[in-house]
C-alpha positions in Angstrom: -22.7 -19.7 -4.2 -23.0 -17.4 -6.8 -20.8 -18.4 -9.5 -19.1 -15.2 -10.4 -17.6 -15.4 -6.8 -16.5 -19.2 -7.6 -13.4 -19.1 -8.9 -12.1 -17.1 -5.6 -13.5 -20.1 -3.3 -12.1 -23.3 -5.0 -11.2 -24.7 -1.5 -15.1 -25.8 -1.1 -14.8 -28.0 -4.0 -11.1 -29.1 -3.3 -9.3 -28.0 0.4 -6.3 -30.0 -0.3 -5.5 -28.2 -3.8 -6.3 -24.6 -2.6 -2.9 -23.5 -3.5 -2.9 -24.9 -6.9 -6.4 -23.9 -8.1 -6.9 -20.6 -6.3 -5.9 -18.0 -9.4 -3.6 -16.0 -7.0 -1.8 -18.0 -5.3 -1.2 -20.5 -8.2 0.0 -17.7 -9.9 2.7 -16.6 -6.8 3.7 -20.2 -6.9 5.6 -19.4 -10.4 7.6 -16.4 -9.4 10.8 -16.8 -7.7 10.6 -14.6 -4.7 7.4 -15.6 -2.5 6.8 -13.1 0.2 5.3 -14.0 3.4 4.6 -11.4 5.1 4.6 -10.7 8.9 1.1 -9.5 9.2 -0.1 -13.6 8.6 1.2 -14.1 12.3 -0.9 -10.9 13.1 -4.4 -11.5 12.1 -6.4 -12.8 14.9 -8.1 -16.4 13.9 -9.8 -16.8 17.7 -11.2 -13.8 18.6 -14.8 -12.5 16.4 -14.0 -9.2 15.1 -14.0 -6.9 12.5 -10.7 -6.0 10.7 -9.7 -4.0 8.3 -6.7 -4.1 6.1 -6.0 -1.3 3.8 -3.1 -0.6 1.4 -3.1 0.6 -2.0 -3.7 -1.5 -4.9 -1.6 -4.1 -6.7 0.4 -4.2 -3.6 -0.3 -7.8 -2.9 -3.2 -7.3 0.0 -5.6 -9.9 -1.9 -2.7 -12.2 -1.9 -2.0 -11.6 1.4 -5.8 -12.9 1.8 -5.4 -15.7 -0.4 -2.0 -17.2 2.3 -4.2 -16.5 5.3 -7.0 -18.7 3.6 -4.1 -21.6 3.1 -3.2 -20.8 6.5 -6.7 -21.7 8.3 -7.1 -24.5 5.9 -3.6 -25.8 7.0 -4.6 -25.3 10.5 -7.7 -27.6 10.2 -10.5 -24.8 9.8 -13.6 -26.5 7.9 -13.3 -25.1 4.3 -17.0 -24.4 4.7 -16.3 -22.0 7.4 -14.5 -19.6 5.2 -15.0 -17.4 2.0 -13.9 -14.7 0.2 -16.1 -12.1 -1.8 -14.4 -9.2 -4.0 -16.3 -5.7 -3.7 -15.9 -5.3 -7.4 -18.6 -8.0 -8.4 -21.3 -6.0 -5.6 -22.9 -2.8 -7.0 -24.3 -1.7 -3.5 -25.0 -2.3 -0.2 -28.2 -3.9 -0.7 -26.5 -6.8 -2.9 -23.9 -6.8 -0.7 -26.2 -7.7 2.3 -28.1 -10.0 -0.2 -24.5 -12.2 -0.4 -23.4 -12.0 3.0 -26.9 -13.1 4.3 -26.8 -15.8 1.8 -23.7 -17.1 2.8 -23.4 -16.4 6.6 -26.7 -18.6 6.2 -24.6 -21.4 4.2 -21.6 -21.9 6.7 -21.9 -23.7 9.8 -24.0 -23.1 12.8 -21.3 -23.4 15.2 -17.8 -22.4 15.6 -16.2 -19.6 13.6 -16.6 -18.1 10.6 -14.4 -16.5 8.3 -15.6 -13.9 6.0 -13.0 -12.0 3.5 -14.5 -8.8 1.8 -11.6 -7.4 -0.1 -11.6 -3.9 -2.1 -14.8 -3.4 0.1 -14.5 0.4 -1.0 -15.3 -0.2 -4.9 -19.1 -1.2 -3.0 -21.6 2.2 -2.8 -22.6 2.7 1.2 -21.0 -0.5 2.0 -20.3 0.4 5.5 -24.7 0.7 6.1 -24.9 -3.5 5.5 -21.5 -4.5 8.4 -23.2 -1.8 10.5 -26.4 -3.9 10.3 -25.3 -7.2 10.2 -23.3 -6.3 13.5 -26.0 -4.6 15.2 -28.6 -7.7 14.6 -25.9 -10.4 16.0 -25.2 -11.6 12.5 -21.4 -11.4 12.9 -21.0 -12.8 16.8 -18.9 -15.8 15.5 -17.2 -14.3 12.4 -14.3 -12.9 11.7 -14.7 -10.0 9.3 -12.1 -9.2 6.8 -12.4 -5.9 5.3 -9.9 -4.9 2.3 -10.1 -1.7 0.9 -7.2 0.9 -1.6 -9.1 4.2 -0.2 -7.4 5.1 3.1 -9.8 7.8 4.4 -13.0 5.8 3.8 -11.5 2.6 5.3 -10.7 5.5 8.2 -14.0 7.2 8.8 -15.5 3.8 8.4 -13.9 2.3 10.9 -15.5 5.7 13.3 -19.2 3.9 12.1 -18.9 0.7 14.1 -18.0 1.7 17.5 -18.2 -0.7 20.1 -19.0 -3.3 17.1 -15.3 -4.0 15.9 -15.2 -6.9 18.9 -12.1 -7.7 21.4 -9.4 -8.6 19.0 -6.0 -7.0 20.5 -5.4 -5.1 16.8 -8.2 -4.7 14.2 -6.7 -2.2 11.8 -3.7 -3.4 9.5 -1.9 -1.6 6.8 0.2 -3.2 4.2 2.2 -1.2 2.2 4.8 -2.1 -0.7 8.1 -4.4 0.8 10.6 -2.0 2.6 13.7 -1.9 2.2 14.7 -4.0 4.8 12.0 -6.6 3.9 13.2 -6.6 0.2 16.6 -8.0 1.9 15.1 -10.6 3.9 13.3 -12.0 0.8 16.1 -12.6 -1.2 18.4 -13.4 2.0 20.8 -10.8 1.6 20.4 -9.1 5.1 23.0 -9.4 6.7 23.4 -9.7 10.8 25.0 -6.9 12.4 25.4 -6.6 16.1 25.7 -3.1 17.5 29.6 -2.9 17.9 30.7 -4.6 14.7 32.6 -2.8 12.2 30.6 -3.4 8.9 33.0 -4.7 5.9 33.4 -2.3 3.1 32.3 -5.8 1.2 29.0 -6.2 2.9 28.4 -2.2 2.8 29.3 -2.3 -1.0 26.4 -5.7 -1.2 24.0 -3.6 0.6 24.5 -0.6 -2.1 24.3 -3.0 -5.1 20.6 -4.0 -3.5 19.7 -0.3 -2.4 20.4 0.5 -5.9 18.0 -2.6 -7.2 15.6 -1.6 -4.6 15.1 2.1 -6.6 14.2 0.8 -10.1 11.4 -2.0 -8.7 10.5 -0.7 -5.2 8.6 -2.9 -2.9 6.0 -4.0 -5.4 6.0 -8.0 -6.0 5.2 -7.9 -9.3 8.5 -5.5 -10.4 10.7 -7.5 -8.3 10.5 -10.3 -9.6 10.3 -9.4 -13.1 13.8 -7.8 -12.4 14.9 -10.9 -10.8 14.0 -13.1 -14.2 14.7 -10.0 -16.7 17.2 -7.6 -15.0 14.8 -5.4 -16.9 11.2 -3.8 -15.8 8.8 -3.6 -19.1 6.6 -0.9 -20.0 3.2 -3.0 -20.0 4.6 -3.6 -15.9 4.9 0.2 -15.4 1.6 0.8 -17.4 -0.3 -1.5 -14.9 0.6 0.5 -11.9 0.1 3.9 -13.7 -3.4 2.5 -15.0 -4.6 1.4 -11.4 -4.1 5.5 -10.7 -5.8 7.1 -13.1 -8.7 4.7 -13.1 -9.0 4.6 -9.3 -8.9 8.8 -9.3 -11.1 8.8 -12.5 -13.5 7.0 -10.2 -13.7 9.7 -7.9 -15.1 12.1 -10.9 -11.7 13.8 -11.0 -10.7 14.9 -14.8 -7.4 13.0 -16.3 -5.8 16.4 -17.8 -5.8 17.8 -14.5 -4.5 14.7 -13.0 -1.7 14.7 -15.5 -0.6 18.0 -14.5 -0.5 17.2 -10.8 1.9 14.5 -11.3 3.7 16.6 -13.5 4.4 19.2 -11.0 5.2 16.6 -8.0 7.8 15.4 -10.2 9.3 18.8 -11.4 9.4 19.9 -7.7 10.0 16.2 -6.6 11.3 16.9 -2.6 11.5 20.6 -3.0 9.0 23.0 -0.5 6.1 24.0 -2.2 2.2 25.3 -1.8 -0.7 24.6 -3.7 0.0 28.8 -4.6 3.2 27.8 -6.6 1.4 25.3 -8.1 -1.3 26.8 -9.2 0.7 29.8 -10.9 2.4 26.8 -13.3 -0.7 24.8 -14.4 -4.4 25.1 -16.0 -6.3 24.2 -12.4 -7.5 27.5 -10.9 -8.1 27.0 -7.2 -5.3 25.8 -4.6 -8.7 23.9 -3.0 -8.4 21.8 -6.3 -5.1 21.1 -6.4 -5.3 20.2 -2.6 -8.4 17.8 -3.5 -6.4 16.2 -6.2 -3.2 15.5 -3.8 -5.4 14.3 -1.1 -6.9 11.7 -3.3 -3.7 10.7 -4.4 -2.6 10.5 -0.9 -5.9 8.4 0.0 -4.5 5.5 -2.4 -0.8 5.6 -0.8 0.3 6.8 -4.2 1.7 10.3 -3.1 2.9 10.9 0.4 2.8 14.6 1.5 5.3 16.0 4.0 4.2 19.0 6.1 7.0 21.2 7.9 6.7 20.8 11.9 5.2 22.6 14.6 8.0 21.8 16.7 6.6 23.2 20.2 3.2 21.6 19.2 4.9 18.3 17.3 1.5 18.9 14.6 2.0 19.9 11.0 2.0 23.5 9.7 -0.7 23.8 7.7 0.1 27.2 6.3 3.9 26.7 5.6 5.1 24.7 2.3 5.2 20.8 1.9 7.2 18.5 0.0 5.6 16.0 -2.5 6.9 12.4 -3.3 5.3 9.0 -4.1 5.2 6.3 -1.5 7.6 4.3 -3.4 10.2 4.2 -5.9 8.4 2.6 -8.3 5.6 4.2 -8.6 7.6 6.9 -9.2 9.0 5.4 -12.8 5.6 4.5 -13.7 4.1 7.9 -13.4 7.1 9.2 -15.1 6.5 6.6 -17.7 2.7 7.7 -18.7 3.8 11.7 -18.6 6.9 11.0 -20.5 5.8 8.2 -22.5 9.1 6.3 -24.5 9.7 3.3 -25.9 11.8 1.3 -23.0 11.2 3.5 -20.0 13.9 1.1 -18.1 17.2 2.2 -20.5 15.6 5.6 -21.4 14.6 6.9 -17.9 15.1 4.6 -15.0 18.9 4.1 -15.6 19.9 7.5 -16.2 17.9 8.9 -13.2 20.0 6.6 -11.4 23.1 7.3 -12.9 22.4 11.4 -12.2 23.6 12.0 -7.9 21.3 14.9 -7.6 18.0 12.7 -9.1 18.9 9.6 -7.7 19.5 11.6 -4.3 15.6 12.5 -4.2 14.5 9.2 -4.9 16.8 8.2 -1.9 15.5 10.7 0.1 11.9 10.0 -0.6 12.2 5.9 0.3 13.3 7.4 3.5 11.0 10.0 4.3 8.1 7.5 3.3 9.9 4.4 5.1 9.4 6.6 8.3 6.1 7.8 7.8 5.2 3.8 7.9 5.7 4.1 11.7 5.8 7.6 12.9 3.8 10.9 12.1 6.5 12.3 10.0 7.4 15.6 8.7 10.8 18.1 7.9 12.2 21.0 9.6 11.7 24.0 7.9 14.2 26.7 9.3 17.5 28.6 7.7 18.8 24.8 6.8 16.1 22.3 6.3 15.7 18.8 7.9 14.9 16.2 5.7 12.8 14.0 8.2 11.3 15.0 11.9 10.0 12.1 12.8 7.3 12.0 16.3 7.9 9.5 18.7 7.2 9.8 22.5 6.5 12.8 22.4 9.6 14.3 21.3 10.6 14.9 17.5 13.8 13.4 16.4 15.3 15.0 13.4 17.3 13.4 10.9 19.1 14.4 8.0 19.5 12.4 4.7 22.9 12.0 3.0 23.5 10.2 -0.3 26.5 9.2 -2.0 27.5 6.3 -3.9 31.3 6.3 -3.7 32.8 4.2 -0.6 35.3 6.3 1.4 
């Protein structure tokens, strides 16, 4: 194996000490909050396949790889039957079929194989060398792992290998930041309610105290437990998120001024109805197609989330009627805010007042649940004479609901 790709594979020198020498997951073993999430019990280890498993970045998905790999190992998978290649050490597709030949060639002859590709989207044409590699039998015992932070080519990928993807019950994962509710059950704070129980006013006040820990660190790993060790989030932690995207949309030959003006705007009109017509009448970018390009990518990296009024007869969005713009999670709210409004300690200066003001705090509240739905449902709002914060699609009917936000018990 090439070397570069050696420190990612110490379980071939050493199975037993995986955990301890493997970079990521030694590193999780010092925080105090270790999250295991439910999508380990999902991935199928039986069945050959090709999966996919987008997310945006630093949200923990090459962890999330790293446990699986423990996982196998614990089960008693030959540590020779399994690796785990990142796309940002592969230029192209030509290298990349150069490693995977290599390797596929290097693990056992018989039984199964598993094969981790993660940020897969950083490699030029990548999807040409699976196609191949399927089509020539290369991948009949081997179970394809394929990570990637760009949502719509991990999606019109996936349209490339049909028939290919094998007989695995679910093949396409998402993993987005902790909810809400998953934030509670890692730090053993949710608490068991049965439908006709009347909640305590102490239980409802714990469940505020967490909601309102929840909005400075979000669902990101990293964040939480900072908070949990500092009651405090550092700028270099906010700058780390706000780095991963402007680099990843710098990638995509997009020009940072204009960037920095788009999140400027979605966080002047954060959760108010706008079109890219507004917009364009308050910044330097001249065509709506532009702005629309730049939200879209932003979208693509599950950094922006953007909420189209309802068709309600035809439960499909409204393409010509305003939307409402938010980021998929609290946090990365504070660290775009933090490179636009750039100030010495971010966590006294901005997080804690925007807390502490009901009408700012309210659309951050509103936003964790708008983009809490939209991890389930196709979700939009009700446009009419009084808007509806969420209509959410399920079963062919929309339910509407309307968000509420106080922080005084009555």
């Amino acid at each position: 194996m090439d070397i570069r790709f050696q420190p990612n594979n110490s379980h071939l020198e050493n199975a037993k000490s995986f955990a301890k020498t493997d970079p990521h997951l030694k590193r999780l073993s010092t925080q105090k909050y270790i999250y295991q999430s439910a999508l380990l019990k999902e991935l199928p280890i039986e069945t050959p396949c090709i999966l996919t498993l987008s997310g945006g970045r630093q949200v923990g998905k090459t962890t999330l790889l790293k446990q699986w790999m423990e996982q196998l190992l614990r089960s008693g998978i030959a540590p020779q039957a399994i690796c785990f290649f990142s796309g940002e050490l592969i230029g192209d597709h030509q290298t990349l079929y150069s490693v995977m030949r290599n390797q596929l060639d290097s693990m056992p002859a018989t039984g199964m194989k598993y094969f981790i590709l993660d940020e897969v989207t950083d490699i030029h044409d990548w999807d040409k060398t699976i196609k191949y590699l399927a089509d020539t039998g290369a991948l009949s015992q081997v179970i394809l792992v394929l990570s990637g932070s760009d949502l719509v080519l991990i999606q019109e990928a996936r349209k490339r290998f049909p028939g290919r993807r094998g007989k695995a019950s679910k093949v396409d994962f998402h993993y987005y930041p902790l909810s809400f509710r998953e934030f509670l059950q890692l730090k053993k704070k949710l608490p068991i309610i049965k439908s006709n129980d009347t909640v305590s006013a102490v239980i409802i006040a714990d469940l505020y105290r967490e909601l309102n820990e929840y909005l400075i660190h979000g669902g990101f790993l990293t964040a939480i437990n900072e908070f949990a060790s500092q009651h405090s989030i550092n700028l270099a932690t906010l700058a780390i998120y706000s780095d991963w995207i402007r680099g990843d949309v710098l990638k995509r030959d997009k020009r940072e001024h204009y960037l920095k003006e788009i999140i400027e705007a979605i966080i002047k009109h954060y959760m108010k109805q706008v079109s890219w017509d507004n917009l364009m009448q308050e910044i330097s970018i001249d065509h709506t197609q532009t702005i629309a390009n730049y939200m879209n990518v932003l979208a693509s990296m599950d950094a922006v989330f953007i909420q189209a009024a309802i068709i309600e007869d035809k439960l499909k969005p409204a393409p010509k009627k305003r939307k409402k713009l938010m980021f998929c999670d609290p946090f990365i709210f504070h660290a775009m805010r933090a490179w636009i409004e750039p100030v010495k300690d971010p966590y006294q200066q901005q997080i804690l007042p925007l807390l502490a003001d009901p009408e700012e705090c309210s659309d951050l509240i509103e936003a964790s649940v708008v983009t809490h739905f939209r991890r389930f449902f196709p979700t939009y709002y009700i446009k009419a004479e009084g808007e509806v914060d969420v209509a959410y699609v399920h079963k062919r009917k929309f339910w509407p609901v309307e968000v509420k936000w106080t922080n005084q018990l009555r």
